[in-house]
TINUBA-138216 format. One record per residue: residue number from 1; x, y, z of N, C-alpha, C in turn. Coordinates in pm, 1 decimal. Each point is the difference from the previous one (the first is absolute). Layout:
N
REC   num       n_c1       n_c2       n_c3      ca_c1      ca_c2      ca_c3       c_c1       c_c2       c_c3
REC   NUM          X          Y          Z          X          Y          Z          X          Y          Z
...
***
This chain:
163
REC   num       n_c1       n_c2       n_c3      ca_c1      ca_c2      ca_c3       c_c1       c_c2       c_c3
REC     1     -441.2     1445.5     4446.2       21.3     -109.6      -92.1       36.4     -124.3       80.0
REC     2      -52.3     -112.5      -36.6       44.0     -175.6       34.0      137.1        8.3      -47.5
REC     3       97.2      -72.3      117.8      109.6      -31.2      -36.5      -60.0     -149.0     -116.4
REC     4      145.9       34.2      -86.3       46.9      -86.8     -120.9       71.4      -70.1       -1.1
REC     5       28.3     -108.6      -58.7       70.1      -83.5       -8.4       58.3      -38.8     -119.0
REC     6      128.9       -4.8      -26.6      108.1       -6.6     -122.6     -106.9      -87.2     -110.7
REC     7      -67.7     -145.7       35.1     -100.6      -26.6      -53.1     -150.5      109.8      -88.8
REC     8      -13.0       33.5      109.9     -143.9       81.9      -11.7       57.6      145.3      -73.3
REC     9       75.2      -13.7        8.4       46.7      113.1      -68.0       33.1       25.7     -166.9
REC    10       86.9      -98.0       11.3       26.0      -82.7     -161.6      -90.9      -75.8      -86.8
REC    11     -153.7      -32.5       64.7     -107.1      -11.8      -86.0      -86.2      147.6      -25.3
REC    12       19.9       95.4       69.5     -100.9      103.0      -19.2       64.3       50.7     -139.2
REC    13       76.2      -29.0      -90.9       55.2      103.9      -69.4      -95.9      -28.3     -133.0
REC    14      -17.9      105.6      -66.9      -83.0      -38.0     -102.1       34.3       80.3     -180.4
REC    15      117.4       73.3       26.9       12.9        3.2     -113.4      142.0      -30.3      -34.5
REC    16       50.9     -129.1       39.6       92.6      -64.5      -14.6      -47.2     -140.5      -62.7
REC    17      148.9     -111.9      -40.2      -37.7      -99.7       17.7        1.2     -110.8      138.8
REC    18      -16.0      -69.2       44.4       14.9      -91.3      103.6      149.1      -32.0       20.7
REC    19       67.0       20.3     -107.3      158.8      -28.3        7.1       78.9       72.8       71.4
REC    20      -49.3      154.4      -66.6       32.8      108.2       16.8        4.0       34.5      180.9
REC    21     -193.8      -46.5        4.3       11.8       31.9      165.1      104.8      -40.9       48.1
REC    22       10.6     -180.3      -10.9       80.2      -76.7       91.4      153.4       95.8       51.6
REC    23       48.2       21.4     -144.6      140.6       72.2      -27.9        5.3      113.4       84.5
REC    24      -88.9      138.1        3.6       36.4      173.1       64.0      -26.4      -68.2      154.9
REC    25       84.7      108.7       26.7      116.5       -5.5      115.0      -97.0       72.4      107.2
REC    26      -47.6      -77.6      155.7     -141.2       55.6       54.5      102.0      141.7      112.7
REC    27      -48.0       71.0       67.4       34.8       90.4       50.6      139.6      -65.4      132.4
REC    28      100.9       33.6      -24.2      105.0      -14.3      128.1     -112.0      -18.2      127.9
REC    29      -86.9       50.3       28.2       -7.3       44.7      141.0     -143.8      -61.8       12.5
REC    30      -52.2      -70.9      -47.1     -130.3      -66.9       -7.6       -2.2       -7.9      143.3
REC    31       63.5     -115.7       74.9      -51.0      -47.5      168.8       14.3      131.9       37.0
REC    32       44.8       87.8      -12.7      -27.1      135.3      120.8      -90.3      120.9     -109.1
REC    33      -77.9      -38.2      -50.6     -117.3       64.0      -93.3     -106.8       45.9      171.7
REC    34       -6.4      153.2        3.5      -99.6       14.3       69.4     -153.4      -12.0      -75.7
REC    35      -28.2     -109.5      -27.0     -139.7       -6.2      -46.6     -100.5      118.1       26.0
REC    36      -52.8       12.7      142.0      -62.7       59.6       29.1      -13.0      203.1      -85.3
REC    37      110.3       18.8      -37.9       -5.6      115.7      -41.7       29.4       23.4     -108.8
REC    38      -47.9     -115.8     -117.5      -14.8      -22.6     -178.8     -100.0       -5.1      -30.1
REC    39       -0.1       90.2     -117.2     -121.4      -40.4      -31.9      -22.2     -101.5     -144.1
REC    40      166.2       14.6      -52.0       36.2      -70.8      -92.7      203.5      -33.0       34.5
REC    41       38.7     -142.6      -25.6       91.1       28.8       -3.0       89.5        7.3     -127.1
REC    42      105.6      106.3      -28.9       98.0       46.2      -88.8      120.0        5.7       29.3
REC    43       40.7      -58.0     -129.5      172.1       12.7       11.7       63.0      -16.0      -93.0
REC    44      113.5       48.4      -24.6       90.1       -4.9     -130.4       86.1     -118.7        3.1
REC    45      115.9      -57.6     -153.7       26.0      -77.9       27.2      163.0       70.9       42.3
REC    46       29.5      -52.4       89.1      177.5       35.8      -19.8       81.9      -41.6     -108.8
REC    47      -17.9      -51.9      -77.6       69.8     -100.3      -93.3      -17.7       60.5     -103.1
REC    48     -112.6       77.1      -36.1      -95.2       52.3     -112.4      -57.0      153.3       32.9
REC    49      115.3       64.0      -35.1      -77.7      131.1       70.7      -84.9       16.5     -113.3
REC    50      -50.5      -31.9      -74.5     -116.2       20.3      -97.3      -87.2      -81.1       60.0
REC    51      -43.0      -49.0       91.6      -90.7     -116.6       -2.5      -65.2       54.1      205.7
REC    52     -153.6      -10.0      -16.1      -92.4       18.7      130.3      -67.7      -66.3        3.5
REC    53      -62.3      -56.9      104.3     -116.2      -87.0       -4.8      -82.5       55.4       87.0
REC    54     -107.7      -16.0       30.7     -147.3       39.1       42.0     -126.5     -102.6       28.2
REC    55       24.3      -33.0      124.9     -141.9     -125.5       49.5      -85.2       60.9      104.8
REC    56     -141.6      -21.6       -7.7      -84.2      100.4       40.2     -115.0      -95.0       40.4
REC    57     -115.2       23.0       65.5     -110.9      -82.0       25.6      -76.6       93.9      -84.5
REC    58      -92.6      -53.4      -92.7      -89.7       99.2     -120.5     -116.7     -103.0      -18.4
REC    59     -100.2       56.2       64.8     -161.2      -43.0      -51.5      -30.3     -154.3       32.0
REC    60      105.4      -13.4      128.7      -26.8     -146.5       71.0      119.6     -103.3      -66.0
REC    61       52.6       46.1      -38.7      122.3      -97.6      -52.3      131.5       53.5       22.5
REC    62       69.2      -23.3      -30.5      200.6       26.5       10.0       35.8       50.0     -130.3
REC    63       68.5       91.5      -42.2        3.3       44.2     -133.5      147.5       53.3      -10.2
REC    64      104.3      -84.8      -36.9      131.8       21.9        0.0       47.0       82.1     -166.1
REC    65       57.8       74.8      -26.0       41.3      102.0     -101.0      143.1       40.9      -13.8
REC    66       16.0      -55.4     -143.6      176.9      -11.7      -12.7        1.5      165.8      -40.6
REC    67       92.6      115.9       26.0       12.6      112.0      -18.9      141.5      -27.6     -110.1
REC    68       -2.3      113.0      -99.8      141.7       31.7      -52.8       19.1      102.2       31.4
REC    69       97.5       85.9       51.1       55.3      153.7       79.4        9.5       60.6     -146.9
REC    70     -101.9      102.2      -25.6      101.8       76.5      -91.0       22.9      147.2       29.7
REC    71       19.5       95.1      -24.5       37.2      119.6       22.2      -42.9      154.5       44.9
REC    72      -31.8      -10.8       95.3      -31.1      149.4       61.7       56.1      124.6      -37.5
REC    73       -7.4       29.5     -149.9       73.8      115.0      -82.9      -16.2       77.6      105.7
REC    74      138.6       80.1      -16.3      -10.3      169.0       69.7      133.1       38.0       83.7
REC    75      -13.8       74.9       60.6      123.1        3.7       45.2       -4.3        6.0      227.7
REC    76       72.7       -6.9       47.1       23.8      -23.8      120.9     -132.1      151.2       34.2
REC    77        1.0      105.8       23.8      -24.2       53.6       39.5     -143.0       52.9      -13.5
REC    78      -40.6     -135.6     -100.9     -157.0       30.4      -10.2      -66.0      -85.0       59.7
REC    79     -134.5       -4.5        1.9     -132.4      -75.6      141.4      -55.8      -61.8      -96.7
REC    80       10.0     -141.2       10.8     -126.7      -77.7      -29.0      -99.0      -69.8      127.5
REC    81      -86.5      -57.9      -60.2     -125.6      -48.7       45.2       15.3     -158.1      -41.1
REC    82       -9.9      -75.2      141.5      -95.6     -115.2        1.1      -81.3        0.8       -9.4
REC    83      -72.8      -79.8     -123.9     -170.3      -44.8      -56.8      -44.8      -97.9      100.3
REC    84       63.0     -105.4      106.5      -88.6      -17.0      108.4       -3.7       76.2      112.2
REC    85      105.7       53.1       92.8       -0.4       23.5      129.7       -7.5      199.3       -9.9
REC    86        3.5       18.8     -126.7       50.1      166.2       -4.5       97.0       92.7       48.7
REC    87       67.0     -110.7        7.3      176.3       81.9      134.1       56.0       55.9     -173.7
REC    88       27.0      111.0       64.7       73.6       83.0     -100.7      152.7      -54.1       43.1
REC    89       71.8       -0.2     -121.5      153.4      -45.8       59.7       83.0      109.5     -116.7
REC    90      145.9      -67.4       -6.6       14.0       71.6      -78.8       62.5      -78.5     -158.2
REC    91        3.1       42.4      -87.6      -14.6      -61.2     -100.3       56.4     -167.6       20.0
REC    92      119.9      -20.8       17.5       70.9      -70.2       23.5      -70.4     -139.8      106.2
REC    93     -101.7       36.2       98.8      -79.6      -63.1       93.2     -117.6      -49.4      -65.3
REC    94      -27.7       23.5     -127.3     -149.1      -16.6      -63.4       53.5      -97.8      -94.5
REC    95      -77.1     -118.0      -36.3       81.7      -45.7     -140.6     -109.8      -57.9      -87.8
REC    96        3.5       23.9     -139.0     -105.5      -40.0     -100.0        5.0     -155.5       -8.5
REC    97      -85.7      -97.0       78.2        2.8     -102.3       10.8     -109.0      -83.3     -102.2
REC    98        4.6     -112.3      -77.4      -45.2       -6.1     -125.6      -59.9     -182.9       80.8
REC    99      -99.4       -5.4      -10.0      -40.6     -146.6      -44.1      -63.9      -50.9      -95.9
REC   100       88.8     -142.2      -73.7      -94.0      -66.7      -98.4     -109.6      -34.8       23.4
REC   101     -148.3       35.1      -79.1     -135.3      -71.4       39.1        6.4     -120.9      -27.0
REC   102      -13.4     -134.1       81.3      -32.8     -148.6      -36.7      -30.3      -33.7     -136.6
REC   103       30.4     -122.0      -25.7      -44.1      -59.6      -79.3        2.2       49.2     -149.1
REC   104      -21.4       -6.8      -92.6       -0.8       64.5     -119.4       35.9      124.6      -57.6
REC   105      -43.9       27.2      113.2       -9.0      177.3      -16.8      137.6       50.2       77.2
REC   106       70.4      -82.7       43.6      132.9       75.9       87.4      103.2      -90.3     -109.1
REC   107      -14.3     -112.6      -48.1      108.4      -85.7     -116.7       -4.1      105.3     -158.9
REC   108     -104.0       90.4       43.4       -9.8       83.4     -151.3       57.7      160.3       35.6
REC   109       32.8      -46.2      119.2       59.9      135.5        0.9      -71.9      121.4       81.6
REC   110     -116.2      -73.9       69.5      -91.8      110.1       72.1       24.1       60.2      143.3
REC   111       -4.3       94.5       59.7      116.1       19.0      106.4     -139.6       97.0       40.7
REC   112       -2.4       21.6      138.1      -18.0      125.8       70.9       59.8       57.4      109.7
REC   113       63.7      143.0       17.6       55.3       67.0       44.8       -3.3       81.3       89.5
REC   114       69.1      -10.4      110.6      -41.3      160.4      139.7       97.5        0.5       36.0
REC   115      -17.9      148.6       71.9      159.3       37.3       72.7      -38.8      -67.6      162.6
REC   116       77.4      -61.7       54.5       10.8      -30.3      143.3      151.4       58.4      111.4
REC   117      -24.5      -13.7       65.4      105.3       46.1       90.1       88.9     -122.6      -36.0
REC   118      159.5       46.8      -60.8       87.6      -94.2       15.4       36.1      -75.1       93.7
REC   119      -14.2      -23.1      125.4       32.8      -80.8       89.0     -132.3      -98.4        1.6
REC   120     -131.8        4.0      -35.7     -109.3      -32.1       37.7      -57.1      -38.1      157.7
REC   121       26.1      143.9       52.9      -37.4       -4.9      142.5     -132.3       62.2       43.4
REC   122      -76.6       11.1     -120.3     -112.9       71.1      -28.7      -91.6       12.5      156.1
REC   123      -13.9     -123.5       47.2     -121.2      -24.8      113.5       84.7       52.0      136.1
REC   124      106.2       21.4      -21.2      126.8       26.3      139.6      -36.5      160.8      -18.1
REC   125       -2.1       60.3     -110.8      -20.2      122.7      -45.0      -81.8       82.2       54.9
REC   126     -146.8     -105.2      -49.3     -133.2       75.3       60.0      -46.6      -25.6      139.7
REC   127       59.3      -96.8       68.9       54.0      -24.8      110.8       34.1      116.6       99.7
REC   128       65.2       87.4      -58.8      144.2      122.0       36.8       71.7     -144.2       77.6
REC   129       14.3     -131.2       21.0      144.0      -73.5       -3.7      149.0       71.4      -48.2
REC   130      -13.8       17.5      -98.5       95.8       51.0      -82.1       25.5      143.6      -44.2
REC   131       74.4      109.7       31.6        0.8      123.1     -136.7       82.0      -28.6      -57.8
REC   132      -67.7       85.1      -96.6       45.9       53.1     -149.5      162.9       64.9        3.8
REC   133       64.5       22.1      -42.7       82.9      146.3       -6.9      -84.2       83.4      -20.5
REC   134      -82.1       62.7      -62.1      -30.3      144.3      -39.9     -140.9       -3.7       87.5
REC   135       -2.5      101.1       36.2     -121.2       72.1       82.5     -122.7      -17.5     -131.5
REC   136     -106.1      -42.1       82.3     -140.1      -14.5      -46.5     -109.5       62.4      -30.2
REC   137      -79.5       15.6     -101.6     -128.4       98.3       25.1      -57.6      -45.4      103.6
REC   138      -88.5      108.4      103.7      -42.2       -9.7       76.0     -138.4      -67.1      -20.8
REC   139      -35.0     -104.2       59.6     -125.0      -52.1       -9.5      -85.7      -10.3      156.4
REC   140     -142.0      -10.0      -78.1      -84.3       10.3      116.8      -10.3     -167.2       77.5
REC   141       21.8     -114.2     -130.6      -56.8      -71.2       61.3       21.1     -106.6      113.6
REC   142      -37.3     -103.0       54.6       24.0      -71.2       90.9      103.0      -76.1       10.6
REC   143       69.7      -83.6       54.8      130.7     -160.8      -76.2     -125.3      -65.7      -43.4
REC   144     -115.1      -74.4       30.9      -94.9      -73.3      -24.2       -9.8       41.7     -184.4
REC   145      -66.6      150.4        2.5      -36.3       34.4     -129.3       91.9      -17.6      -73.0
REC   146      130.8       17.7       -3.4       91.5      -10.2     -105.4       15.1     -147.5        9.0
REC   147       30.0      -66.7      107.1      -17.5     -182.6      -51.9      -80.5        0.4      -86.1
REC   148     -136.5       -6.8       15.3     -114.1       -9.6      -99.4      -11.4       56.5     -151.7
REC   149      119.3      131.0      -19.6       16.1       36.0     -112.0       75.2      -36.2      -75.1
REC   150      116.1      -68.1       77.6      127.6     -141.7      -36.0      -63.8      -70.8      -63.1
REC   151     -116.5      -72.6      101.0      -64.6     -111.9      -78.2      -81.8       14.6     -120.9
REC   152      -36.9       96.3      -14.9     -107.7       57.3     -146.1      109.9      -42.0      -89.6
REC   153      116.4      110.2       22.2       47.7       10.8      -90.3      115.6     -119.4      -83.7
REC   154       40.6     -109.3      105.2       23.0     -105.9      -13.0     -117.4      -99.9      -17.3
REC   155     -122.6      -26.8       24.2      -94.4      -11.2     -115.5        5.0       17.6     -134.9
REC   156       20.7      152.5      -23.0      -39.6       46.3     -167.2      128.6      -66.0      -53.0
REC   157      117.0      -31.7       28.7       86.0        6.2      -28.4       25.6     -172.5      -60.3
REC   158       -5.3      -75.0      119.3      -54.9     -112.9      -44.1      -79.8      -47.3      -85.6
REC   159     -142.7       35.6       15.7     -141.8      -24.2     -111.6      114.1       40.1     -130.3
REC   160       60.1      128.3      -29.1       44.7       27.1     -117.1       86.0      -71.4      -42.4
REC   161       90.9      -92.7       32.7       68.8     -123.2      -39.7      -37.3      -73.7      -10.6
REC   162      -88.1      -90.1      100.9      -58.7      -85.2      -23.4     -129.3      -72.1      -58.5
REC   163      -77.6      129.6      -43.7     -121.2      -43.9      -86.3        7.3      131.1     -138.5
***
């Protein structure tokens, strides 16, 4: 990913208002953002533990996405699944993250929904940058292939909010 800028960042958002952008609070740690190993960047707000945001490069443009945190029912000792990166975590590490669709359709109440890894370290993930706590199914495939399956799936994920 292109490093961002507090600017470039605060116009990509699209199912907010312009106010709104100006106002949410951009990541503590922006100047020491390792670009190179995002494939989107994510972060929660401290202020708002209900509140994530999500800016991404999608289909030649910048595509910023206000998240609301809502709830990863279950209890500590069960495994969920990230719908982009597929890191199994454990309940508590997964969280049902909700965005309004733009424009009309998000002021009426229209939302779409996936579980993501609560920290949103998704691309650090498929990376192996980062583990999990809990041990992983074993997979065959490459770091390359699972980037590429990040990106599908942060694709579908996008297109589904935004159109």
């Amino acid at each position: 990913m292109e490093p961002l800028t507090p600017e470039v960042i605060r116009s990509s958002f699209v199912n907010c208002s312009k106010g709104e952008a100006a106002r949410l609070p951009l990541p503590a740690k922006l100047p020491s953002t390792r670009w190179a190993e995002l494939d989107f960047l994510g972060w929660s707000d401290p202020g708002a533990p209900g509140a994530a945001y999500l800016v991404t490069p999608w289909r030649g443009e910048l595509r910023g996405l206000v998240l609301r945190v809502g709830n990863a029912a279950g209890r500590g000792g069960r495994k969920n699944m990230c719908t982009l990166c597929l890191t199994t975590h454990s309940s508590t590490d997964v969280t049902l993250m909700v965005a309004r669709r733009p424009g009309a359709a998000g002021r009426n109440g229209n939302t779409v929904g996936t579980y993501l890894c609560t920290d949103l370290a998704c691309s650090l993930y498929a990376r192996g940058l980062k583990r999990p706590a809990r041990a992983q199914p074993a997979e065959t495939l490459s770091e390359e292939q699972k980037v590429e399956r990040l990106l599908e799936n942060l694709d579908t994920f996008v297109r589904r909010v935004v159109t």
